[in-house]
C-alpha positions in Angstrom: 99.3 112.4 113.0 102.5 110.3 111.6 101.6 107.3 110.0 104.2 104.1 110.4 104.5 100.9 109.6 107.5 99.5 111.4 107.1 96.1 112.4 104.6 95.8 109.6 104.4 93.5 106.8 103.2 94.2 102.8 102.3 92.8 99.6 102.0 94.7 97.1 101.0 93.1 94.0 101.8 94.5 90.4 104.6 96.8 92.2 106.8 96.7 89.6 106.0 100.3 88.0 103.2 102.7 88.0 101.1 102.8 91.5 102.1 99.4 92.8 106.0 100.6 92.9 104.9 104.5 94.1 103.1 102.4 96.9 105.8 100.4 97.7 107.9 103.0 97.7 105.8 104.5 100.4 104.8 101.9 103.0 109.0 100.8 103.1 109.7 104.3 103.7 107.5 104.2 106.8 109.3 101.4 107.7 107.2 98.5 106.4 109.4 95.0 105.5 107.6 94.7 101.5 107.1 92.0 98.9 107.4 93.5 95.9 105.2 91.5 93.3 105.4 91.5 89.5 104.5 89.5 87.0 106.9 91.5 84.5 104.5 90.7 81.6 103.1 93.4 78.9 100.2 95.4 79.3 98.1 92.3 77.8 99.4 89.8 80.3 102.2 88.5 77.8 105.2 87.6 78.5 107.0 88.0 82.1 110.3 88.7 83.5 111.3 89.6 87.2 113.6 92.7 86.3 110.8 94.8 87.4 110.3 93.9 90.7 114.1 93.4 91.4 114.6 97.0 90.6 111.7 98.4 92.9 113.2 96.1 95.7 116.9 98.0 94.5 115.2 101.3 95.3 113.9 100.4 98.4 117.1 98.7 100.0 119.4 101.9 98.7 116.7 104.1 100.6 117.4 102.0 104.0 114.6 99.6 103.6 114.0 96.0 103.6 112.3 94.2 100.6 112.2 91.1 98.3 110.8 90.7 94.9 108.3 88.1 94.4 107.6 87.1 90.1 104.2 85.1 91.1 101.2 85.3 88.6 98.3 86.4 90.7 95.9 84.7 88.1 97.4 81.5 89.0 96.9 79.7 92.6 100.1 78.5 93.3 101.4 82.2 92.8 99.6 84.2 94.9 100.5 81.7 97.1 104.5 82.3 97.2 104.2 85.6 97.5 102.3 84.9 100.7 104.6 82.1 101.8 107.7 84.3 100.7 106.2 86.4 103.7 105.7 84.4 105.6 108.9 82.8 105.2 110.8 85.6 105.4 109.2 87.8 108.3 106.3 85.6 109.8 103.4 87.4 109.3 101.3 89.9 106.6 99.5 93.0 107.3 98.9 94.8 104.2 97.8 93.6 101.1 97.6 96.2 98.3 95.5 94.6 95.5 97.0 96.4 92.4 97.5 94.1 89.8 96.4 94.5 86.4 96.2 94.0 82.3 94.7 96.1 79.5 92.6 94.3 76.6 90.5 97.4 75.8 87.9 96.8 72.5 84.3 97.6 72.1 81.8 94.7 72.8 81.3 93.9 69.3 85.2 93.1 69.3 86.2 92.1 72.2 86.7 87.7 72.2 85.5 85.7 75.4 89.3 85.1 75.8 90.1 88.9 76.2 87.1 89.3 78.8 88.5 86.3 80.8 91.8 87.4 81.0 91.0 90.5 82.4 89.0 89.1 85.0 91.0 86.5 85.7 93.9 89.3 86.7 91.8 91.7 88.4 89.0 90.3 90.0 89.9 86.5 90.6 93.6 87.2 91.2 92.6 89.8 93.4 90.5 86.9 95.3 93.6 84.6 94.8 96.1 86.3 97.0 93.2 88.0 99.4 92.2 84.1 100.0 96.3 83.2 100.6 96.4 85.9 103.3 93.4 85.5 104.8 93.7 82.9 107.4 96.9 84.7 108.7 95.0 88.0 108.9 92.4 86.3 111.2 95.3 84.4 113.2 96.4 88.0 114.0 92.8 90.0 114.6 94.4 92.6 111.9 94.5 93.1 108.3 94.6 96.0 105.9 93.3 95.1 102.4 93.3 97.8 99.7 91.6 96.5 96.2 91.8 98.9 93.5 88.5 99.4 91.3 88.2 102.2 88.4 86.5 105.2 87.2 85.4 102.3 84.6 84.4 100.1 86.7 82.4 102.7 88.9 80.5 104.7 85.9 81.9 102.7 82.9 83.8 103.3 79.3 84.2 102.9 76.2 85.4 100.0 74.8 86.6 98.5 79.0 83.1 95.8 79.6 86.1 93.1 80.5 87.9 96.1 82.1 84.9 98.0 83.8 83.1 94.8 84.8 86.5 93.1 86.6 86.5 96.7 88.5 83.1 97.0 90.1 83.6 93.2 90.9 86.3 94.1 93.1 84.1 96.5 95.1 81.1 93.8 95.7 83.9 91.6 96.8 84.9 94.5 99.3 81.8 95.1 100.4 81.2 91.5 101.8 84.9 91.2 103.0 84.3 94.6 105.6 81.6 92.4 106.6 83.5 89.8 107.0 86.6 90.8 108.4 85.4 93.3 111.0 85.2 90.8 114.0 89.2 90.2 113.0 90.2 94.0 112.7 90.4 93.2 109.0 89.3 96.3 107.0 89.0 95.9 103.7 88.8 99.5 101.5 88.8 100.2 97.2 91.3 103.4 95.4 89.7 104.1 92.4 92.5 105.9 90.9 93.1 108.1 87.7 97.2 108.4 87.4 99.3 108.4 83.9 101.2 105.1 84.2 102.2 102.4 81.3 98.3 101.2 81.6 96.6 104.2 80.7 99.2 106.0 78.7 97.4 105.5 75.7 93.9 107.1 77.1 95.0 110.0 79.4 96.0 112.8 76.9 99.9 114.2 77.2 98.8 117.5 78.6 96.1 116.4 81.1 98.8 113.5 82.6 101.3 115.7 83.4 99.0 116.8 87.0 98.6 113.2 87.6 101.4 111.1 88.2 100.9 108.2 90.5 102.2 109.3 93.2 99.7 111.5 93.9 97.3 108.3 93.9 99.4 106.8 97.1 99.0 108.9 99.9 95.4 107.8 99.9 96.6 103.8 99.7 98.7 104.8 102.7 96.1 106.0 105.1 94.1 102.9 103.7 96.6 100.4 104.6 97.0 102.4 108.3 96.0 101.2 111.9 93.1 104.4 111.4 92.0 102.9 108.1 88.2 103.3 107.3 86.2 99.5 106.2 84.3 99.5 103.0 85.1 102.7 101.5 85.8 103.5 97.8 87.8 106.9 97.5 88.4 108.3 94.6 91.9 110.0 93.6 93.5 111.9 90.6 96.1 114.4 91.1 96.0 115.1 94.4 92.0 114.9 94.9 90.5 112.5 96.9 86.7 111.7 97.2 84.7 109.0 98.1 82.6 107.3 95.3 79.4 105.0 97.2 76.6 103.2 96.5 73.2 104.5 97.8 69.4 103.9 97.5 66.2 106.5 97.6 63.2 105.7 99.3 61.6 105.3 95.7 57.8 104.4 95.4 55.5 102.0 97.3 53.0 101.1 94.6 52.0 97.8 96.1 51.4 93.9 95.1 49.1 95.0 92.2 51.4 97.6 90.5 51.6 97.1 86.7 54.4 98.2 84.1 51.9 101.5 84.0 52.1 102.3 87.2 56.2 102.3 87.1 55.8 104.5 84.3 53.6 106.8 86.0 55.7 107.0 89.0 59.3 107.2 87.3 60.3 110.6 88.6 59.3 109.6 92.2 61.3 106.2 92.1 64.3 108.3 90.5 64.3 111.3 92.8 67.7 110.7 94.8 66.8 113.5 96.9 67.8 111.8 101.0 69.0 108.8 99.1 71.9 107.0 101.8 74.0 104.2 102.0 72.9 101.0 103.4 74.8 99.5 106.3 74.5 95.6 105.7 76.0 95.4 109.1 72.8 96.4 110.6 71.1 93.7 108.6 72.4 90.8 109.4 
């Protein structure tokens, strides 16, 4: 099975190095039209400059492809609004939206100020919402969307010195799981990579040796198929140098101890309530 985009239409946001750029790379290759988005800004969310984005969109048009760079902050409304309207404006529709944005404020709890722990959320998980919330309405107009957030290993089982980090990252994948809901009357599918790739953001925590098997690239081919006309809705996979997993929330069938159970009774029943033994995922579809 060949997977193309032509006649699609991508954002990808924080594409100016790392796994935004491989991405980019990728989807214009296929023959997806791409807005490149970066902030341009250092690994804390400093600073900014659109050199970054207007190289990725160099690469992509000396490779055949079509692409424009787009500087927009996606922590602030009105810029993850241009990059939808830049588009929009230049190709009349979006069908992809790659969610890969991000900063690095990493310091234990004890450390870490209320301004660090904003900022980080503010880029992952609200800006996330930000541009998904720009695109939205189109996606709807046109019964398809592919949405792609990326969550973390941190997020997903936590670490050290990451609570602003790890908390932004498992926010993205409640936000997923309500948007499958949400968007699968529309053909919307909304999926989470939770990657583990050496790039400028985790440089400093991946050891030399150990990053040399896992460059970002080897992170994308899984964004690809998620951003595909096959994609999956509401899945969380996994990849690090060329492995790919799924990572999912599930539930056991735990104890019934009854209206009159005390703190006791928990206690007494602990290995029964914790036995994950047939534990499954939940389908919320089948709730509602």
């Amino acid at each position: 099975m060949s997977i193309s985009f032509d006649g699609r239409v991508a954002i990808v946001t924080g594409a100016g190095g790392g796994l935004g750029r491989c991405h980019a790379l990728d989807l214009a290759a296929r023959g997806a039209k791409v807005v490149v988005n970066d902030l341009g800004g250092a690994m804390d969310g400093t600073g900014g400059s659109s050199a970054a984005a207007e190289a990725v969109v160099a690469e992509i048009k000396a490779a055949g492809g079509e692409a424009i760079a787009n500087g927009g902050s996606v922590s602030d409304p009105a810029g993850a609004q241009s990059m939808v309207d830049d588009a929009m404006k230049a190709w009349g529709r979006v069908d992809i939206l790659i969610n890969n944005a991000g900063i690095l404020r990493d310091k234990t709890f004890t450390k870490v100020t209320i301004e660090d722990f904003q900022a980080v959320v503010d880029v992952h998980l609200m800006g996330a919402m930000m541009v998904t919330k720009a695109v939205w309405p189109i996606m709807k107009e046109q019964n398809f969307g592919r949405i792609v957030m990326t969550t973390s290993p941190s997020g997903l089982f936590g670490n050290f010195g990451q609570t602003n980090y790890g908390a932004a990252k498992l926010g993205l994948v409640g936000f997923m799981n309500t948007l499958k809901i949400e968007g699968a009357k529309n053909n919307i599918h909304t999926n989470a990579i939770a990657p583990v790739a050496l790039t400028r953001m985790t440089e400093n925590l991946i050891p030399e040796e150990a990053g040399k098997n896992l460059g970002p690239e080897l992170i994308t081919p899984a964004v690809t198929f998620l951003c595909s006309d096959d994609a999956p809705n509401g899945v969380v996979v996994q990849a690090a140098g060329g492995n790919f997993s799924v990572a999912a929330i599930v539930e056991n069938t735990g104890a019934n101890l009854g209206p009159e159970a005390k703190a006791e009774d928990v206690a007494a029943a602990w290995s029964q309530i914790t036995d994950l033994t047939g534990a499954k995922q939940r389908n919320m579809l089948q709730l509602g």
